[in-house]
GUTORKOL-996180 format. One line per 8 residues: number of its first residue (from 0); their letters; for each residue x, z, y of N, C-alpha, C. Coordinates in Angstrom, 1 decimal, decimal comma, padded with zeros to 4 digits. Layout:
N
NUM) A) X:Z:Y:X:Z:Y:X:Z:Y | ...;
REM end
This chain:
283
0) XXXXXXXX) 094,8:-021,7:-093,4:093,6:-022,0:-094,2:093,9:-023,0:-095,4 | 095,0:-023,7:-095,1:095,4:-024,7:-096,0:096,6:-024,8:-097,2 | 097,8:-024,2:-096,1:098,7:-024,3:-096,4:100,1:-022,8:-096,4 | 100,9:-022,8:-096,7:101,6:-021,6:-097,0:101,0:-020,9:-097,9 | 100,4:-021,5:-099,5:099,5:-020,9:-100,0:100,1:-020,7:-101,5 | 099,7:-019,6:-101,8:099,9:-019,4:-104,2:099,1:-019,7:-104,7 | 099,4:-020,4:-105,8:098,5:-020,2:-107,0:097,0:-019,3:-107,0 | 096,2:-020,1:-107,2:094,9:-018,7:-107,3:095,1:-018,3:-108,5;
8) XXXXXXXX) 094,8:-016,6:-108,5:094,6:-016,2:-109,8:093,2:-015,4:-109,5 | 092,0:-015,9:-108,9:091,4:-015,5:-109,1:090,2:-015,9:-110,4 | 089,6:-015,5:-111,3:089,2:-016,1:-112,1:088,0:-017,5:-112,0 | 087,9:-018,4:-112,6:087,4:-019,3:-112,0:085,7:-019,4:-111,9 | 085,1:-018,3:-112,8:083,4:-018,5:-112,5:083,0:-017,4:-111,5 | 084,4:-017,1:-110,8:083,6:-016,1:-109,1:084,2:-017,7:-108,4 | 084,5:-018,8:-108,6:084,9:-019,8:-107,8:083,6:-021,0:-108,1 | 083,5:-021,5:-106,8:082,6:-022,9:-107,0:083,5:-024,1:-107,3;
16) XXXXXXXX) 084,7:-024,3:-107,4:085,5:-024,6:-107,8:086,6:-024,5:-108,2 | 087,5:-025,0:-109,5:088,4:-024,1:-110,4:090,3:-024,6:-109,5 | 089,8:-025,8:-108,9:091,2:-026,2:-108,0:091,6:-025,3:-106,7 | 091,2:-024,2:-106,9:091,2:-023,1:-105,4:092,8:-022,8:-105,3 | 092,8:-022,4:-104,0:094,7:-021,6:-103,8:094,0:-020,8:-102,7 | 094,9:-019,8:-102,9:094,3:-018,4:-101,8:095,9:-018,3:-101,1 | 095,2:-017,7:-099,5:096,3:-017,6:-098,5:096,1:-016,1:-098,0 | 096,9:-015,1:-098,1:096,9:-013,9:-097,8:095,0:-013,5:-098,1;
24) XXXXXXXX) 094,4:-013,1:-097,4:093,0:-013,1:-098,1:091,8:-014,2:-098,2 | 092,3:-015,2:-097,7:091,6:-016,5:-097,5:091,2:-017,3:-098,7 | 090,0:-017,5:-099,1:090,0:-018,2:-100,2:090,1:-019,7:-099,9 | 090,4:-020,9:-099,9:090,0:-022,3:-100,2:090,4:-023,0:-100,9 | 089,7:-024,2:-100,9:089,4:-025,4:-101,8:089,6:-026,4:-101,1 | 090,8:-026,5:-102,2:091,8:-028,2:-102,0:091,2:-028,8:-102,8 | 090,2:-029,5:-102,2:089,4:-030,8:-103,3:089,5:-032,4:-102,9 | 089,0:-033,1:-102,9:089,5:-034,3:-103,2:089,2:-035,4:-101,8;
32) XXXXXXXX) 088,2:-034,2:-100,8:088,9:-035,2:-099,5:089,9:-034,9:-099,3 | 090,8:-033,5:-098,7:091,7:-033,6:-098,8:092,6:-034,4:-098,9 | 092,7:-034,5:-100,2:093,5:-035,4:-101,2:093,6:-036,6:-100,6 | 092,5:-037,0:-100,5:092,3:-038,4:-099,8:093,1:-038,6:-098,0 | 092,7:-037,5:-097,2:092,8:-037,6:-096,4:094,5:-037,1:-096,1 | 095,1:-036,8:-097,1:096,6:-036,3:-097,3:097,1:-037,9:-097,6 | 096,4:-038,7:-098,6:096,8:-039,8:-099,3:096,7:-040,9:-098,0 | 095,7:-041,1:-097,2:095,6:-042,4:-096,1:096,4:-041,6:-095,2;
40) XXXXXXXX) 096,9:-040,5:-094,4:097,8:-040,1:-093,7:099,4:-041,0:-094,1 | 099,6:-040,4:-095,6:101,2:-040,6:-095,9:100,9:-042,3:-096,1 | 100,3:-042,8:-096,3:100,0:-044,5:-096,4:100,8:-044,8:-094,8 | 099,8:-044,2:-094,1:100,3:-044,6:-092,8:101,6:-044,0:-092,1 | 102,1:-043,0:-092,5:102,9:-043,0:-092,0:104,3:-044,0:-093,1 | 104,1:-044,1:-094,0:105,2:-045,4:-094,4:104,7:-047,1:-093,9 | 103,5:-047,0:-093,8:103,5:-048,1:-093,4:104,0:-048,9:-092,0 | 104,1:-047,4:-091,0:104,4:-048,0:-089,4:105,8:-047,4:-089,7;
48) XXXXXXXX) 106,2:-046,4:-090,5:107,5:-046,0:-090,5:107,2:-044,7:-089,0 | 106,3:-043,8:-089,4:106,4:-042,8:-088,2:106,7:-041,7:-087,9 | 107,4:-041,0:-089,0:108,3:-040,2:-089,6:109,0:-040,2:-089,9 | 110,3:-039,7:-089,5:112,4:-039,8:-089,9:112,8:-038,7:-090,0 | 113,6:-038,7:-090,5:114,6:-037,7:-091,1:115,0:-037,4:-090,1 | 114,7:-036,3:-089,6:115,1:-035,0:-088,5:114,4:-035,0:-087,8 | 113,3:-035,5:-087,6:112,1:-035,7:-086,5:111,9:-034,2:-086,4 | 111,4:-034,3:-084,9:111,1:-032,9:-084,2:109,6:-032,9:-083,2;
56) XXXXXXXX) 108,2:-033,0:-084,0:107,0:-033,9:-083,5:106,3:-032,7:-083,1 | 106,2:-032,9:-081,8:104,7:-032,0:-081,0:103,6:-032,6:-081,3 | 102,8:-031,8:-081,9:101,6:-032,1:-082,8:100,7:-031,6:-081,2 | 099,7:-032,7:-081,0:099,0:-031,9:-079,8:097,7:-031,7:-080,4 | 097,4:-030,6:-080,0:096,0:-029,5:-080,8:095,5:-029,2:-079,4 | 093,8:-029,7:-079,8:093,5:-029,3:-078,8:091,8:-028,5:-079,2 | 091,8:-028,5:-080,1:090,6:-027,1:-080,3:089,4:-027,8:-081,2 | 089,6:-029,1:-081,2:088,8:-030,4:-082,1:088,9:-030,4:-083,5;
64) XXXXXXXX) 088,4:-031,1:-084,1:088,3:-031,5:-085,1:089,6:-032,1:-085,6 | 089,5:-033,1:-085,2:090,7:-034,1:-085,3:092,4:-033,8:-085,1 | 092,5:-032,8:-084,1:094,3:-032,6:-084,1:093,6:-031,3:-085,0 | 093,2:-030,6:-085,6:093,2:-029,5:-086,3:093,4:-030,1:-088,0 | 093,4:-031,2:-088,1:093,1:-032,0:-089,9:094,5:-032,4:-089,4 | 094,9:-033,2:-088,2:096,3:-033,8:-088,5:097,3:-033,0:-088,4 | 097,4:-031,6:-088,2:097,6:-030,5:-088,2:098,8:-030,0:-089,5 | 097,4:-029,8:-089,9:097,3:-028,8:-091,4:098,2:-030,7:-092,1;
72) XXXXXXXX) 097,5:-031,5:-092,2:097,8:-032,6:-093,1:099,3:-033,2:-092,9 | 099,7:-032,8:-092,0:101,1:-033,3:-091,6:102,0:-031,9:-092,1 | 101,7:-030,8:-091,7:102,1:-029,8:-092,4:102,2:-030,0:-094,1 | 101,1:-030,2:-094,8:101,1:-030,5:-096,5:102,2:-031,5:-096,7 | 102,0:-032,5:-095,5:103,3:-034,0:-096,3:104,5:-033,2:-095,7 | 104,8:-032,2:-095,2:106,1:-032,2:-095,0:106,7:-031,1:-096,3 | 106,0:-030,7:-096,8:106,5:-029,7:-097,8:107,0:-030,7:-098,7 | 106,3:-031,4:-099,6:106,8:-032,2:-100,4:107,4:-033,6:-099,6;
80) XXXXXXXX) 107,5:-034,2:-098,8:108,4:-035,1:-098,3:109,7:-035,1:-098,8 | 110,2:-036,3:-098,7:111,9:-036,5:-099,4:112,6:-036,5:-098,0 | 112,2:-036,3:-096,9:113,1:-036,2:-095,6:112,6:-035,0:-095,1 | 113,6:-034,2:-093,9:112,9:-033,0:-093,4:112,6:-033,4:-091,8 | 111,4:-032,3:-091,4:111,0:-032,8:-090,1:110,6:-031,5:-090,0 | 110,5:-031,3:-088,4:109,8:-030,1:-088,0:108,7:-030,6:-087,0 | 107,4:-029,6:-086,9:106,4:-029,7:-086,3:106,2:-028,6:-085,3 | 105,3:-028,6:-084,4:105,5:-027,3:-083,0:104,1:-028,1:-082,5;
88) XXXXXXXX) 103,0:-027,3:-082,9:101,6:-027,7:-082,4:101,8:-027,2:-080,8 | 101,1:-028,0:-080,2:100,7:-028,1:-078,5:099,8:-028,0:-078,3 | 099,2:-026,8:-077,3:098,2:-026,8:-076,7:097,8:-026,9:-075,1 | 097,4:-027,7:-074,7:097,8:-027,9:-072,9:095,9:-027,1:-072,5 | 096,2:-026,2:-072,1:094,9:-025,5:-071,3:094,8:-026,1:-070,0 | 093,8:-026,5:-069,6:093,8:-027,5:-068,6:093,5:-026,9:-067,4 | 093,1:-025,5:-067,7:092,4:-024,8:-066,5:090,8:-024,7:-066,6 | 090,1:-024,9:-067,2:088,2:-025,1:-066,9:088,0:-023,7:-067,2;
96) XXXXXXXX) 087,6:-023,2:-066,3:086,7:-022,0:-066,7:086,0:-022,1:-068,3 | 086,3:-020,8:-069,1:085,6:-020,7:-070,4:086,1:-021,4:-071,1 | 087,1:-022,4:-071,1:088,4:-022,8:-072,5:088,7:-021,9:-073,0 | 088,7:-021,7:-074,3:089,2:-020,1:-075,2:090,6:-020,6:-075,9 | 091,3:-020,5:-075,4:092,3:-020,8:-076,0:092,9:-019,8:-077,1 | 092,4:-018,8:-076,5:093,1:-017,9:-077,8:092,7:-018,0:-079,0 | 091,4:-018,3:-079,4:090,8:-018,7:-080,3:092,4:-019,6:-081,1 | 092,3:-021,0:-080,3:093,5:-021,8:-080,7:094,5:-021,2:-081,3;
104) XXXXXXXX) 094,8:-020,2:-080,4:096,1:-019,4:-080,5:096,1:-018,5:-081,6 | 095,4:-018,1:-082,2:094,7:-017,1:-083,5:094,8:-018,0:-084,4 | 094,1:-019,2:-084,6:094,8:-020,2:-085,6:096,0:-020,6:-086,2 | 096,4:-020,9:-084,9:098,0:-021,4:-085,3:099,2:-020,0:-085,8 | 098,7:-019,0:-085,2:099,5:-018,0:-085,6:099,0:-017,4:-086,7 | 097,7:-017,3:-087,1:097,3:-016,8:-088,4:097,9:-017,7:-089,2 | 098,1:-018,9:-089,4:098,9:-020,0:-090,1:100,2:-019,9:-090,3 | 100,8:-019,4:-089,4:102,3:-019,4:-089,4:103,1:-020,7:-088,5;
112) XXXXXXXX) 102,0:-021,5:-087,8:102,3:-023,1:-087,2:103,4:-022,0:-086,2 | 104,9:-023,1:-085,6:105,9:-022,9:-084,1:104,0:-023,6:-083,4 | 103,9:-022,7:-082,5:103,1:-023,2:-081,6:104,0:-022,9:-080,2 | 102,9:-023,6:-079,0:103,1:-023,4:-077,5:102,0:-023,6:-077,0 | 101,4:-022,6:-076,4:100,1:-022,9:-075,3:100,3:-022,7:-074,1 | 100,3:-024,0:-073,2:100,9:-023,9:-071,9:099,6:-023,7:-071,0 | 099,2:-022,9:-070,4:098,1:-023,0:-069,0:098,4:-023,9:-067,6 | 098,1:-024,9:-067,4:098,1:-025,5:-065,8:096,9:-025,3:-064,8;
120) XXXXXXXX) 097,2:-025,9:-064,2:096,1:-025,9:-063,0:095,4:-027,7:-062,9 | 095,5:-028,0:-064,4:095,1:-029,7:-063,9:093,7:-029,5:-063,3 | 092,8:-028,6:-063,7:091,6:-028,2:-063,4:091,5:-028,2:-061,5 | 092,2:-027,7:-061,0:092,5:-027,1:-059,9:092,6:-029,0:-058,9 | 093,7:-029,5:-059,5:094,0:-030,7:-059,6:093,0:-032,3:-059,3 | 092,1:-031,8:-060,4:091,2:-032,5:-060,7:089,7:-032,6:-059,2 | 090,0:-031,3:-059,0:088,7:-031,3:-058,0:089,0:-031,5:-057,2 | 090,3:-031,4:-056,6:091,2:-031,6:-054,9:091,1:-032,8:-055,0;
128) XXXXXXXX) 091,6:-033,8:-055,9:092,1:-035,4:-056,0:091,1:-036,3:-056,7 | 090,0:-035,3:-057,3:089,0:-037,1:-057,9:088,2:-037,4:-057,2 | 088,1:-038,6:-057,2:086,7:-039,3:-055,5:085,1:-039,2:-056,2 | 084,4:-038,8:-056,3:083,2:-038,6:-056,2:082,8:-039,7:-057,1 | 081,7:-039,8:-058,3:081,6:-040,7:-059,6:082,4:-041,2:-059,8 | 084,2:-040,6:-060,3:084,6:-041,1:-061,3:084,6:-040,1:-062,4 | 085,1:-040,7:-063,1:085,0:-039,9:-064,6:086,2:-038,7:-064,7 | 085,7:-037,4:-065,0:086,7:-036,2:-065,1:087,8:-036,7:-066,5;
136) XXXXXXXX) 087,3:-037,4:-067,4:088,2:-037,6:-068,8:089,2:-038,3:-068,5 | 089,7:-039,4:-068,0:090,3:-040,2:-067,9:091,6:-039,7:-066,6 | 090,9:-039,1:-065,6:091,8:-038,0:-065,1:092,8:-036,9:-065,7 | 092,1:-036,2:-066,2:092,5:-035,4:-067,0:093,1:-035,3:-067,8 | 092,6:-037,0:-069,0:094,0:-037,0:-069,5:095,2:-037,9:-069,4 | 095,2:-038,1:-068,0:096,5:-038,7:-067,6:097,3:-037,4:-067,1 | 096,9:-036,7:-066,7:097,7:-035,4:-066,3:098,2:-034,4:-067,4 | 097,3:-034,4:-068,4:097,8:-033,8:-069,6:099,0:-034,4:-070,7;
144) XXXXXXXX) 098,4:-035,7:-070,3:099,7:-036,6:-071,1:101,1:-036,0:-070,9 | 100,7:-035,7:-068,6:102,2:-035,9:-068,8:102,9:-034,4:-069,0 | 102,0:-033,4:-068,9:102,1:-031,8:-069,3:102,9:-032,3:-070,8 | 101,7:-032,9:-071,8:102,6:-033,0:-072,9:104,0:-033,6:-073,5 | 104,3:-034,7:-072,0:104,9:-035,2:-072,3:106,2:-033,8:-071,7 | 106,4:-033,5:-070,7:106,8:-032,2:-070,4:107,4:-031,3:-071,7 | 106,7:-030,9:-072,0:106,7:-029,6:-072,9:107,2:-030,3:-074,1 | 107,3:-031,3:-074,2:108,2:-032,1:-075,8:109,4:-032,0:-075,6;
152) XXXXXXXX) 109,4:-032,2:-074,4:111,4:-032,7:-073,6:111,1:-030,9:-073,8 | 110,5:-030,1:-073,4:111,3:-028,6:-073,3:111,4:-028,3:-074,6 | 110,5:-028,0:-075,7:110,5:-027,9:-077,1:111,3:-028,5:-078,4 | 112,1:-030,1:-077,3:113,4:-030,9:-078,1:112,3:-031,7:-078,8 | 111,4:-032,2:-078,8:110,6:-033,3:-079,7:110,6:-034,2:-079,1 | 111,0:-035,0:-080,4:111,3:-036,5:-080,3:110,3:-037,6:-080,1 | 109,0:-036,7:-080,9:107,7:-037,5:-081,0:106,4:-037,0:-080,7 | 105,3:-037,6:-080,8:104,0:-036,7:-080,2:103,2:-037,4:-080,7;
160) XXXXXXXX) 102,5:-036,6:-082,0:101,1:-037,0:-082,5:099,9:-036,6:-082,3 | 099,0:-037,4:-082,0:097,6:-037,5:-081,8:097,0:-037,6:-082,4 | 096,1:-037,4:-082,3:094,8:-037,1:-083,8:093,6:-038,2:-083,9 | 094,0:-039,3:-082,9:093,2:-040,5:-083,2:093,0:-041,2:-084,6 | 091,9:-041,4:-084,7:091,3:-041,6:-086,0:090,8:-043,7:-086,9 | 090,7:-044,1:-087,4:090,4:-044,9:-087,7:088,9:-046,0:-086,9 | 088,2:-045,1:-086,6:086,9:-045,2:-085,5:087,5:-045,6:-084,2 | 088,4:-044,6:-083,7:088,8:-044,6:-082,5:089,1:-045,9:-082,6;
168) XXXXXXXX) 090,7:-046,4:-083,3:090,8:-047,5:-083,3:089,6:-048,7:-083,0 | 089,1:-048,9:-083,4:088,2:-050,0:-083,4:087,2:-050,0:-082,5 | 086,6:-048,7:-082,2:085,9:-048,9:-080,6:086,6:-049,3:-079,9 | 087,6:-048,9:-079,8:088,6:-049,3:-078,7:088,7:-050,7:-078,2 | 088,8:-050,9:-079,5:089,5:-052,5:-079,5:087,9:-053,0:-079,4 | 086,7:-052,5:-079,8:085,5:-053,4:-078,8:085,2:-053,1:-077,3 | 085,5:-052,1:-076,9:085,4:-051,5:-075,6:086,1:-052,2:-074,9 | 087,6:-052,7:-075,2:088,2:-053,3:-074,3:088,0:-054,9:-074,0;
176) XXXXXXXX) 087,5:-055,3:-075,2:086,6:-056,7:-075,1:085,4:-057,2:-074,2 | 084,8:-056,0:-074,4:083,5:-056,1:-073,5:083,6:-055,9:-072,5 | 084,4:-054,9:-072,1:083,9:-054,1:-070,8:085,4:-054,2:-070,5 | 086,3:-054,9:-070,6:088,2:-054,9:-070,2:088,4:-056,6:-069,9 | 087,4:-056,9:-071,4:088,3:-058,2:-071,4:089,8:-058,5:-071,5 | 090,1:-057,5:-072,2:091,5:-057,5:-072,8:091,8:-057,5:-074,7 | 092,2:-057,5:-075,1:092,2:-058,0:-076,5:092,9:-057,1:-076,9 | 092,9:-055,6:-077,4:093,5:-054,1:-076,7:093,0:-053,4:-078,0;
184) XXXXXXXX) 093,6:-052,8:-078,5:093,3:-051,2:-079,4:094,3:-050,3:-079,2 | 094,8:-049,9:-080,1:095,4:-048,8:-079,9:096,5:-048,9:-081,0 | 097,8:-048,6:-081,1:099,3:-048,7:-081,6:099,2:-046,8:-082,5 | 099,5:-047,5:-083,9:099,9:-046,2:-084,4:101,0:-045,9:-083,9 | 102,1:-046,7:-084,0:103,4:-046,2:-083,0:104,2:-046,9:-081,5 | 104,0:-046,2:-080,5:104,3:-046,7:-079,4:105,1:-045,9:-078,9 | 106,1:-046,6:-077,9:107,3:-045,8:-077,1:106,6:-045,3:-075,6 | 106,9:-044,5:-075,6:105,9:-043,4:-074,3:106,6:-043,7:-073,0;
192) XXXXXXXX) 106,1:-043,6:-071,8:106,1:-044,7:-071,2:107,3:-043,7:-070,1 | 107,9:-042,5:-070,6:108,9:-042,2:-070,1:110,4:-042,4:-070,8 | 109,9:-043,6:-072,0:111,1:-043,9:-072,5:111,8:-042,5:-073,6 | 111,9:-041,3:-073,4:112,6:-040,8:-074,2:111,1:-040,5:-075,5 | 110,0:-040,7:-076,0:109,5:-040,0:-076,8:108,6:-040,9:-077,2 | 108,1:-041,1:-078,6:107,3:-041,8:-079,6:106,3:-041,4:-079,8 | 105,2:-042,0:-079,4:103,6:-041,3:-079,6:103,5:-042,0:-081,2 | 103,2:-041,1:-082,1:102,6:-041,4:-083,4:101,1:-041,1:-083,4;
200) XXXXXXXX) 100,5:-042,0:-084,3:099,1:-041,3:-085,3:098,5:-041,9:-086,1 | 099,2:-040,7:-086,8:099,1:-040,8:-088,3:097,7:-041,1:-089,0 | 096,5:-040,7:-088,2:095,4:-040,7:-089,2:094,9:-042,2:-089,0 | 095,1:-043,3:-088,3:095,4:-044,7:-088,7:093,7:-045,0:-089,1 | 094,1:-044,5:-090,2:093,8:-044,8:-091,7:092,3:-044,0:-091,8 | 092,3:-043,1:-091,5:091,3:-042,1:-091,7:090,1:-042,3:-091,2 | 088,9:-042,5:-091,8:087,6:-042,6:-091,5:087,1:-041,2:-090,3 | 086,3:-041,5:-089,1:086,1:-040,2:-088,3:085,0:-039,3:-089,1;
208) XXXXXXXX) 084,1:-040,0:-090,3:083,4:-038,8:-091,2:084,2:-038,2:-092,1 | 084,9:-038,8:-092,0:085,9:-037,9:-093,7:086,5:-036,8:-092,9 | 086,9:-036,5:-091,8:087,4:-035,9:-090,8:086,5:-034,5:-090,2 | 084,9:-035,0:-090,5:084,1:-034,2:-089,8:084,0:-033,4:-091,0 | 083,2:-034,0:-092,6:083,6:-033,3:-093,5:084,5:-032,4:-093,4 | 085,4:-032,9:-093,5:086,8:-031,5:-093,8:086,6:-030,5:-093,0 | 086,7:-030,5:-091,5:086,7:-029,9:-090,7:085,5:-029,0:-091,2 | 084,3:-029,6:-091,6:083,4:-028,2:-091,8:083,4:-027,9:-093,2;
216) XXXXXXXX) 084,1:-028,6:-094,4:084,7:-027,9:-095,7:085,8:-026,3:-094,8 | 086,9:-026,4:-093,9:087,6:-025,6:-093,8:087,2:-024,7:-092,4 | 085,9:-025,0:-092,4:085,4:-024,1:-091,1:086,1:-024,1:-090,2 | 086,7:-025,1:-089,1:088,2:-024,8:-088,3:087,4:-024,5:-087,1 | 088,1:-023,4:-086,0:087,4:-022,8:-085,3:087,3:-023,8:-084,3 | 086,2:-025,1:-083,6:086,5:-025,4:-083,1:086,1:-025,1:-081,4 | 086,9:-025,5:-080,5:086,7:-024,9:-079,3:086,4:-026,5:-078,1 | 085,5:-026,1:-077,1:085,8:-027,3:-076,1:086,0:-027,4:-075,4;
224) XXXXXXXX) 086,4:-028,4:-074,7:087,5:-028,7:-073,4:087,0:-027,4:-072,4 | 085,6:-027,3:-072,2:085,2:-026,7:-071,2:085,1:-027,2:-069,8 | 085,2:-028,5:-069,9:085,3:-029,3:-068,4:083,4:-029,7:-068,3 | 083,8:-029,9:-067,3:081,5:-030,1:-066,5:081,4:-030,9:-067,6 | 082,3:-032,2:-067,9:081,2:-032,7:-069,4:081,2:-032,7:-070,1 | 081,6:-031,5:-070,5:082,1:-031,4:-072,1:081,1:-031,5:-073,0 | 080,6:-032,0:-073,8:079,9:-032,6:-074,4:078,4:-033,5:-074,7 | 079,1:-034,2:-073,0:078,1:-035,3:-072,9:078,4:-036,8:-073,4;
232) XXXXXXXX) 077,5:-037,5:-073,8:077,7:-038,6:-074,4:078,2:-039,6:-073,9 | 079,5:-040,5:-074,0:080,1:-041,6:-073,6:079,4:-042,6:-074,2 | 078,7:-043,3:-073,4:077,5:-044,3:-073,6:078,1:-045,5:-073,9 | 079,1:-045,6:-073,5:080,2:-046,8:-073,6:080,8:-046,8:-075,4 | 080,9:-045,8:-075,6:081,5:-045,7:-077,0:080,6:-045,0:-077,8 | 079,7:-044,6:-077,4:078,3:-044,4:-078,3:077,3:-045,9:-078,6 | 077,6:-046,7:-077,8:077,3:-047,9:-078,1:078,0:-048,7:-079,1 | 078,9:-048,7:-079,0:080,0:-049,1:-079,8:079,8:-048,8:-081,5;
240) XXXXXXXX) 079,8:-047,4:-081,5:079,5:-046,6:-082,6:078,5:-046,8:-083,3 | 077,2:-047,0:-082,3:075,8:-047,4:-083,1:076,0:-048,9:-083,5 | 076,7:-050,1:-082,5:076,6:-051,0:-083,2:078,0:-051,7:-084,3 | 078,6:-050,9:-084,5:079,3:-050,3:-085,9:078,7:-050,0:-087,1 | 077,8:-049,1:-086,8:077,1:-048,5:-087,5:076,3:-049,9:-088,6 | 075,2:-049,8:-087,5:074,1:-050,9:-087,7:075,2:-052,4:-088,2 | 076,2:-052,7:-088,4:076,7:-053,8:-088,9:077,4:-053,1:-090,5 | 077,6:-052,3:-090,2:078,2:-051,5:-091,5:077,3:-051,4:-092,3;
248) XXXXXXXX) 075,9:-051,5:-092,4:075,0:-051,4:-093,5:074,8:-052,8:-093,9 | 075,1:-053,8:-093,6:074,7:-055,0:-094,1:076,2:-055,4:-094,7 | 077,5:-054,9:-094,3:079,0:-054,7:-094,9:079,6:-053,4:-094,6 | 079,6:-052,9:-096,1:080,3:-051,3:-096,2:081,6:-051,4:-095,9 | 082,2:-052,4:-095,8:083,8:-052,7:-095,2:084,2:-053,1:-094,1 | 083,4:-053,0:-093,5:083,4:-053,4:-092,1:084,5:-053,1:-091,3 | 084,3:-051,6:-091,3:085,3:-051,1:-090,9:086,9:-051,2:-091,3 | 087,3:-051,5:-092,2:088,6:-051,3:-093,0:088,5:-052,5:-092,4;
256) XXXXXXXX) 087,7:-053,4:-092,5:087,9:-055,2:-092,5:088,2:-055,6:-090,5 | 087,7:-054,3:-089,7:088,2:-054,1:-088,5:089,8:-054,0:-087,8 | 090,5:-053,1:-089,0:091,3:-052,5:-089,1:092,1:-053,9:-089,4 | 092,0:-054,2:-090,5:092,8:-054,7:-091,2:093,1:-056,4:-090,1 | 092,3:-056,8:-089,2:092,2:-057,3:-088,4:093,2:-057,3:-087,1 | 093,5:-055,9:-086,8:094,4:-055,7:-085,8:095,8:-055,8:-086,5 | 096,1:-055,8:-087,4:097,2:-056,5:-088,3:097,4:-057,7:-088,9 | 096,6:-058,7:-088,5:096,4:-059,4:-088,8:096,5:-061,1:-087,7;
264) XXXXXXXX) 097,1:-060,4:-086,9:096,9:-061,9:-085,0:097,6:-062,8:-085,2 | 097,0:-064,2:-085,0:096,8:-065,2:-085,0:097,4:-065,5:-084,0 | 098,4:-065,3:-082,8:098,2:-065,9:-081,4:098,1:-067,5:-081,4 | 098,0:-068,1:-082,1:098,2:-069,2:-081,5:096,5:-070,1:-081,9 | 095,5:-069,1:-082,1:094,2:-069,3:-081,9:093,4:-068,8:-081,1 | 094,6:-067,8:-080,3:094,1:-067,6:-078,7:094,2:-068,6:-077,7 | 093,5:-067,3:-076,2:093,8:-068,1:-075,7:094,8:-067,5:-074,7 | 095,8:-066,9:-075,0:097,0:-066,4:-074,2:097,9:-067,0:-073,9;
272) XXXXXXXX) 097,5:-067,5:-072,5:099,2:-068,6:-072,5:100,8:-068,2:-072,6 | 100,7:-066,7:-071,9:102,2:-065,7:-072,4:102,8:-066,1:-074,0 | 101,4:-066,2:-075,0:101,6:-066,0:-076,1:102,3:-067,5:-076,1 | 101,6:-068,4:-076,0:101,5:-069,6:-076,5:101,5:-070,9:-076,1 | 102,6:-071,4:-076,0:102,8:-073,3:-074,7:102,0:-074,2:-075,3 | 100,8:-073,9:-074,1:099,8:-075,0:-074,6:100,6:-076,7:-074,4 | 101,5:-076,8:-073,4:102,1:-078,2:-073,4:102,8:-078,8:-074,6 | 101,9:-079,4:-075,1:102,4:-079,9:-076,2:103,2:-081,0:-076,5;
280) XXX) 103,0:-081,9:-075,3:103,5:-083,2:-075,2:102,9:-084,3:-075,9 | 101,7:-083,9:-076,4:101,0:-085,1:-076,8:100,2:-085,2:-075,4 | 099,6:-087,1:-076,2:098,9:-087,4:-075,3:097,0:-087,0:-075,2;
REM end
């Protein structure tokens, strides 16, 4: 829908816009979120350094919004990049009755993406081994992780990007305050906890509206989990979000000024003693 695309020669007043490219019979419009959202990707990936020359990154897609933009947008920086890398979208089927994966699978191959859709049984998994009120998400994606981490080592990738967003960040890092009490967000780049593979994510940077935009600028087919909650509200991070929100109108930078915070630590106006020898030797 994005990319692998010519020149339009279609004339420009059958177009609502004159910056069009057409892909076999697909019309669209590379307009200026895009642009934007191609532009705060490649920021971030020079800023953490999360792309190298030869990289081999399983892109994990999972039917959303968000791995479907980081998708396509890592695909655009790699054409013109000054280093080469290859990509191999991931799709881990978890098992839920009514997951359409093929849907997924129709995307990525109408595109031209190396894909892999693997089916498990975490589904199966999930209902033998969870105890009664806990949360299906947090299960589920500990077991998918390690599916993905799996299927990287079989596929030869070296890294594995996620489609966490700029939002994500920062709930996170209130969620863990309030309700952890840990001082905690989330690492554009971290070493995976099997040692051989590097979780990246790139969208850092990326606002989660500019994301929702696009997605319904490029109509991407989205699909859901299909698990019992799939699209019930996390009260915990819908709180979060509203009071984000409601602070963001009284400062429109809020957010960036969140961000720009977790780059920014002070330890030694904590209070982490790992961090910091309170023995000072005064009296």
């Amino acid at each position: 829908m994005l990319f692998r695309l010519t020149p339009c020669k279609i004339p420009p007043d059958r177009l609502k816009q004159p910056n069009c490219l057409i892909h076999k019979r697909k019309i669209v419009l590379q307009g200026s979120l895009f642009q934007r959202i191609k532009r705060l990707t490649g920021k971030a990936v020079g800023d953490f350094n999360l792309i190298e020359e030869g990289d081999r990154i399983a892109v994990g897609v999972s039917g959303g919004k968000d791995s479907y933009t980081l998708l396509h947008v890592l695909d655009a920086l790699r054409r013109r990049a000054p280093i080469k890398y290859e990509l191999v979208a991931v799709n881990v089927d978890s098992g839920f009755p009514g997951f359409r994966k093929e849907v997924v699978e129709k995307h990525l191959a109408d595109h031209g993406f190396e894909y892999r859709v693997e089916s498990t049984n975490c589904y199966e998994i999930i209902e033998e081994k969870r105890k009664p009120g806990t949360s299906y998400c947090s299960f589920c994606a500990r077991l998918r992780r390690g599916v993905l981490y799996t299927l990287a080592d079989e596929l030869g990738c070296n890294k594995i990007a996620l489609g966490h967003h700029l939002d994500d960040f920062i709930e996170t890092l209130l969620l863990n305050q309030f309700y952890v009490g840990s001082l905690k967000a989330m690492s554009p780049k971290l070493a995976a906890d099997n040692g051989r593979h590097t979780v990246i994510r790139p969208l850092v940077y990326v606002e989660e509206g500019e994301i929702i935009r696009f997605s319904r600028e490029q109509q991407f087919p989205i699909v859901c989990c299909a698990c019992p909650v799939c699209g019930e509200v996390d009260q915990k991070r819908q709180r979060m979000k509203g009071l984000i929100r409601e602070l963001a109108t009284e400062n429109r930078h809020l957010k960036k000024s969140m961000l720009t915070a977790l780059g920014n630590v002070q330890p030694r106006h904590l209070l982490d003693k790992n961090l910091t020898d309170f023995d000072l030797g005064l009296p």
